[in-house]
N, C-alpha and C positions, 0 to 999 in steps of 0.2 A: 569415620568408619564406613559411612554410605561409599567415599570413594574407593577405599582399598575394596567393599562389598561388589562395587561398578568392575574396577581392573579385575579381579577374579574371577568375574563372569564371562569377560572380555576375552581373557585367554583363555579359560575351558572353550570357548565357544570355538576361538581360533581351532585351538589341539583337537577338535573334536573334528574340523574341517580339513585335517592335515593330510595332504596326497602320499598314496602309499596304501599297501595293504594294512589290515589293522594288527596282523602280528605283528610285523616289523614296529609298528607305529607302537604296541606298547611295547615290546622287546627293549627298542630304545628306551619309550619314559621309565622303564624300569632300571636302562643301565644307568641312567644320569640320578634316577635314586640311592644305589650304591655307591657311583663314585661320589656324590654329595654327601655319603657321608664319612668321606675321609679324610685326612685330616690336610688333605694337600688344597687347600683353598686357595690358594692362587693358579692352579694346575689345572683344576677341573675341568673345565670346556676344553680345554687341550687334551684332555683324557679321553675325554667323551667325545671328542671330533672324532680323534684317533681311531679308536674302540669299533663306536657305532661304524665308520667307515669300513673297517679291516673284519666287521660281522655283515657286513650289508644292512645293519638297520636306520631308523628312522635318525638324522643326524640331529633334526629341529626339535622332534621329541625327545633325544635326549640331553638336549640341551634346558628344555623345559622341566624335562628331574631332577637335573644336577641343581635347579633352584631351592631345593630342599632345605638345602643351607645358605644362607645368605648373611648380610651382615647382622642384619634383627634375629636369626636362629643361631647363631652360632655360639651362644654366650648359653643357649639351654642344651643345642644339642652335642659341644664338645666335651662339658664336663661328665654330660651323661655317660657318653663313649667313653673317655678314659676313666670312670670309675668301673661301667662291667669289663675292660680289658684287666684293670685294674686286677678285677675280681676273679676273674675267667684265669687269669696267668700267675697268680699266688701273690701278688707284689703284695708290700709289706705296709706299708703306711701310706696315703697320699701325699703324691708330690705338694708343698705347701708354698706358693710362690712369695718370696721372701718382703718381708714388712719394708725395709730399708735395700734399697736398690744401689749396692755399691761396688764394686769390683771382686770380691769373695764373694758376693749373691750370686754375679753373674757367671763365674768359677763353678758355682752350684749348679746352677741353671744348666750348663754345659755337659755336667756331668752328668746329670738326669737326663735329658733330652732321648738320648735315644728310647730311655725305659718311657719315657710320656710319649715319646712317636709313637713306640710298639704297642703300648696301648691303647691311644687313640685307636690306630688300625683296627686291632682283635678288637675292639670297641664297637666301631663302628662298622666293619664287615657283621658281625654277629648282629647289629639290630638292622644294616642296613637292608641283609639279606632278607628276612620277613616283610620290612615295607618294602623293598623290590616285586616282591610277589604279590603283594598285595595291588600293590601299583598299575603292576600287568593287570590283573584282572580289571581295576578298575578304566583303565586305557582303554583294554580289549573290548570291554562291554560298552564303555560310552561311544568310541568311532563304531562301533557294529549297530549299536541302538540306530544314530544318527542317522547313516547309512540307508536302513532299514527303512526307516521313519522318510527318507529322502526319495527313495526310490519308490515306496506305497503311495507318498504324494506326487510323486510324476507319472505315476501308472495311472491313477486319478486323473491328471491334467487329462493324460492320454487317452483314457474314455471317454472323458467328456468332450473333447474332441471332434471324437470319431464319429 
């Protein structure tokens, strides 16, 4: 736990030190929070290049949101998404992924898929949008704090200097 406690401190500190102005820098972390939470997990950073690129924001920061979901999250936060798409879009039962994996399962599977895509999506747009926002503020305030905090100690150096 101290370690994953150590890596987490390691990267805020990085993101906090990230070149750029500080909108762009949370604009991004907040895009890569959105696209992280959709269901295209192999795609993401490819999204997020794209995006942030074709918006002029932070490419590194949003690469750092899109980590929203990873391998260890994805197991809490896909079912979450497709049960409120689920719910958001009227579907009718949860897709039940079949006990016995056999050729009619996977006939099933097939046939569902698009309805578990589209809810994953409206799933995960819907919750992604709030922690995006949320996101932003939190980026904005921590590179502006830093900043801040950065510049009052080198104005410092700089009297005591003089």
């Amino acid at each position: 736990m101290t370690k994953l406690k150590t890596t987490a401190i390691r990267i805020y500190q990085r993101f906090i030190k990230l070149k750029g102005e500080p909108r762009q820098i949370a604009l991004g972390f907040s895009l890569g929070i959105v696209v992280g939470m959709t269901p295209f997990f192999g795609m993401h950073i490819v999204f997020c290049l794209i995006l942030a690129s074709l918006l002029g924001w932070s490419k590194i920061a949003a690469m750092i949101g899109v980590q929203v979901t990873n391998v260890a999250t994805i197991p809490l936060i896909y079912p979450i998404n497709y049960w409120v798409g689920m719910k958001l879009l009227g579907g009718g039962q949860c897709f039940k992924w079949p006990a016995e994996f056999n050729f009619s399962a996977f006939l099933e599977l097939m046939k569902n898929s698009p309805s578990v895509l589209t809810n994953l999506v409206v799933g995960g747009l819907v919750l992604g949008i709030p922690l995006a926002i949320a996101g932003y503020f939190f980026a904005f305030r921590s590179v502006s704090l830093y900043r801040k905090k950065r510049e009052a100690k080198q104005q410092r150096a700089d009297a005591s200097q003089s």
